[in-house]
C-alpha positions as CSV (number, residue, x, y, z in Angstrom):
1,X,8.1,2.0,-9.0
2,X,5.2,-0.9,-8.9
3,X,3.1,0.9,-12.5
4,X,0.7,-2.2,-11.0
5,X,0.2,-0.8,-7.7
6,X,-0.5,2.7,-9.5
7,X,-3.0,1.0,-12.0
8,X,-5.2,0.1,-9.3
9,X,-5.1,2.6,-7.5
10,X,-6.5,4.9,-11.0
11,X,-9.2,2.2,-11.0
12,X,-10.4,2.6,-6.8
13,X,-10.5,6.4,-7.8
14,X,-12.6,6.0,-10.9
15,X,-14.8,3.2,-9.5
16,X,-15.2,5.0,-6.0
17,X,-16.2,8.3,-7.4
18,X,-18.6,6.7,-9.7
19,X,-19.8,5.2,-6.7
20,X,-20.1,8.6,-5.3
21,X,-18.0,7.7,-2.3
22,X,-17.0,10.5,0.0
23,X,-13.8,8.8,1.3
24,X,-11.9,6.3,-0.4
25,X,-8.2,4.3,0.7
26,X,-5.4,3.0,-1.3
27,X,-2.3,1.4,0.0
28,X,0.2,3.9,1.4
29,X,3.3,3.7,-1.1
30,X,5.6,6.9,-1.7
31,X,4.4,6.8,-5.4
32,X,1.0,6.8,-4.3
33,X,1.7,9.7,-1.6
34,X,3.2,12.1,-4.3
35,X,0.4,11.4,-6.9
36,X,-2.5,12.0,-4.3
37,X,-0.7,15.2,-3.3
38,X,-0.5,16.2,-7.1
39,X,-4.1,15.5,-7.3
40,X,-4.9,17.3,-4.8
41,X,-3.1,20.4,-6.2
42,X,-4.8,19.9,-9.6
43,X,-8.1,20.1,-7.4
44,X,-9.5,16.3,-8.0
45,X,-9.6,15.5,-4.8
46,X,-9.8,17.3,-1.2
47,X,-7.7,15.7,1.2
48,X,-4.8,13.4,1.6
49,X,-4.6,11.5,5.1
50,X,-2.6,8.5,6.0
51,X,-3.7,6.2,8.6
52,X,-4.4,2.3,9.6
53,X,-7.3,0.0,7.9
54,X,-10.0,2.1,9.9
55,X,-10.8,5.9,8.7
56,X,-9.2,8.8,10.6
57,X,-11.5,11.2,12.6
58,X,-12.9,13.9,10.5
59,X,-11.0,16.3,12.1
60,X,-7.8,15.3,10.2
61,X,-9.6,15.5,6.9
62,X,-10.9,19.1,6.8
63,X,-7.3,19.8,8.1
64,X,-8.7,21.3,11.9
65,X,-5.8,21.1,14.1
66,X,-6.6,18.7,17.2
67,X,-4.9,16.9,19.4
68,X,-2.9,14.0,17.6
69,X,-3.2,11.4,20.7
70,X,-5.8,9.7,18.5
71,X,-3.7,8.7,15.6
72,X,-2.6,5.4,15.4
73,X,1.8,5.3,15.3
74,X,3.5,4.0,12.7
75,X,5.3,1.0,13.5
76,X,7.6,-2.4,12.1
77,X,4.2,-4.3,13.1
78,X,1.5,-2.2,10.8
79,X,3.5,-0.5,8.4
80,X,2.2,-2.5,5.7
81,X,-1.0,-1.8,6.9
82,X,-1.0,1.9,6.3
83,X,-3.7,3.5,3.9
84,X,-3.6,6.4,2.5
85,X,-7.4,8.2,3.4
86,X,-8.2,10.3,-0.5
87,X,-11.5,12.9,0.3
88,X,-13.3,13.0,-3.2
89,X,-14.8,16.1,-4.6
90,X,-18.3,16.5,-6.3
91,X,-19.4,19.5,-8.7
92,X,-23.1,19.9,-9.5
93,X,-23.8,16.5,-8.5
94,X,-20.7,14.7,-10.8
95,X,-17.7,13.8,-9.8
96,X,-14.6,16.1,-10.3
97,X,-12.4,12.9,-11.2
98,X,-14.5,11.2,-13.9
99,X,-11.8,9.2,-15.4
100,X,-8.3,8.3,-14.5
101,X,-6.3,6.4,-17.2
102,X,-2.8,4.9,-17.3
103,X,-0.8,6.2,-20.1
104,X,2.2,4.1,-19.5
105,X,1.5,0.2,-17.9
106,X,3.9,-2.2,-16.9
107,X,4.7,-3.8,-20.2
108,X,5.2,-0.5,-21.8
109,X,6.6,2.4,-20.6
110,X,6.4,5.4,-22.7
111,X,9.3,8.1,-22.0
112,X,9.2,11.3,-23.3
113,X,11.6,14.8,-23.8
114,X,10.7,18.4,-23.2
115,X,9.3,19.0,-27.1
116,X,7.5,16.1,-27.1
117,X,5.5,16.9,-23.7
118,X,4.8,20.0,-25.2
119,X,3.2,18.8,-28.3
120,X,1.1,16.6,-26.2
121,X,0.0,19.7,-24.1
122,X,-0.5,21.4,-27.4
123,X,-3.1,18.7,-28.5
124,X,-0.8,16.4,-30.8
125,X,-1.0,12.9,-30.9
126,X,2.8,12.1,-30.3
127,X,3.6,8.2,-30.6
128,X,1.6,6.4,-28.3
129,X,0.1,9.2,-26.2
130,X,-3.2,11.4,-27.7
131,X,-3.2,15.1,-27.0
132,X,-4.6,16.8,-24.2
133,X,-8.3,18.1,-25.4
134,X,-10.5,18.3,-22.6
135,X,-11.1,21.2,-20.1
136,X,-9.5,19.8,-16.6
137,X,-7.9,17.1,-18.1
138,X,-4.5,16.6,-16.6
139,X,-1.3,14.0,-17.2
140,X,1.1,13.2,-14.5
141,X,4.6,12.6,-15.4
142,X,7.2,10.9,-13.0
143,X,10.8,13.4,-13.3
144,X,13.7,12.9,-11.7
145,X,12.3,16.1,-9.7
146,X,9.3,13.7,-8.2
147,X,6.0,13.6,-9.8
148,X,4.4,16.7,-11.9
149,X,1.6,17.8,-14.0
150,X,2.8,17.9,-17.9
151,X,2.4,21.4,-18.0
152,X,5.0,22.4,-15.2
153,X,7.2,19.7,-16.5
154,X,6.9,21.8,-20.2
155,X,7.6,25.0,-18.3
156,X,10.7,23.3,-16.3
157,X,12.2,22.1,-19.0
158,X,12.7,18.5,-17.9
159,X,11.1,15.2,-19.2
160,X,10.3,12.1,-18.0
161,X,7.8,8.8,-17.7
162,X,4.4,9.5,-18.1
163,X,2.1,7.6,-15.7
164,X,-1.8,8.9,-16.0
165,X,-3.9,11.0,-17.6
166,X,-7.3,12.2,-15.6
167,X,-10.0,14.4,-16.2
């Protein structure tokens, strides 16, 4: 797990919806894949495509089902190539992700149990890591289960590395 790959991909999401960008692409890693798709659960983003350096048609990103002739395969030869396409999501004119911060970085990871997650969902600074506060904010913790918002991690019981926060 590259946290360095993952920190810049936090700063492309900030910077690109400051930017008001409609479409935005980060490199296609699996840590990537299951953040984006967490994202897009947690409603910060609309839709997660992978493809090659260009966009893919804009059939595949409002999810119509077409005809998948135009999709570029994935092969030894492009693999590291591959983007993954993020559709970003506006309210009233501002940007649904306004901020996307690492919480752990590469020369410090910050591990944490069930009780402490939960005192971080209940508002508590705990160690490093400040509570949550904000309406919409989220933190995304990396389990042995994959990747999960804080608060289903709390209400599995199971703990974990904690990679961003974003609100």
């Amino acid at each position: 797990m590259s946290l360095v790959t993952l920190s810049h991909a936090c700063s492309h999401l900030q910077n690109a919806s400051r930017a008001r960008l409609g479409l935005t692409s980060i490199p296609s890693t699996s840590l990537l894949l299951s953040l984006s798709l967490c994202l897009q659960r947690s409603g910060f983003i609309s839709s997660v495509t992978r493809g090659g350096p260009i966009p893919p048609p804009p059939s595949l990103l409002l999810n119509v089902p077409s005809n998948s002739t135009d999709l570029e395969p994935v092969t030894q030869a492009n693999v590291a190539t591959r983007r993954l396409w993020l559709g970003l999501k506006y309210w009233d004119n501002e940007p649904v992700l306004s901020k996307a911060q690492m919480i752990s970085k590469p020369t410090r990871r910050i591990w944490m149990g069930v009780e402490e997650l939960a005192g971080v969902v209940a508002g508590r600074k705990v160690g490093y890591v400040n509570g949550m506060r904000g309406v919409g904010e989220c933190v995304f913790v990396s389990t042995d289960r994959g990747i999960m918002e804080i608060r289903e991690c709390v209400e599995r019981k199971t703990g974990g590395m904690l990679l961003c926060r974003v609100f």
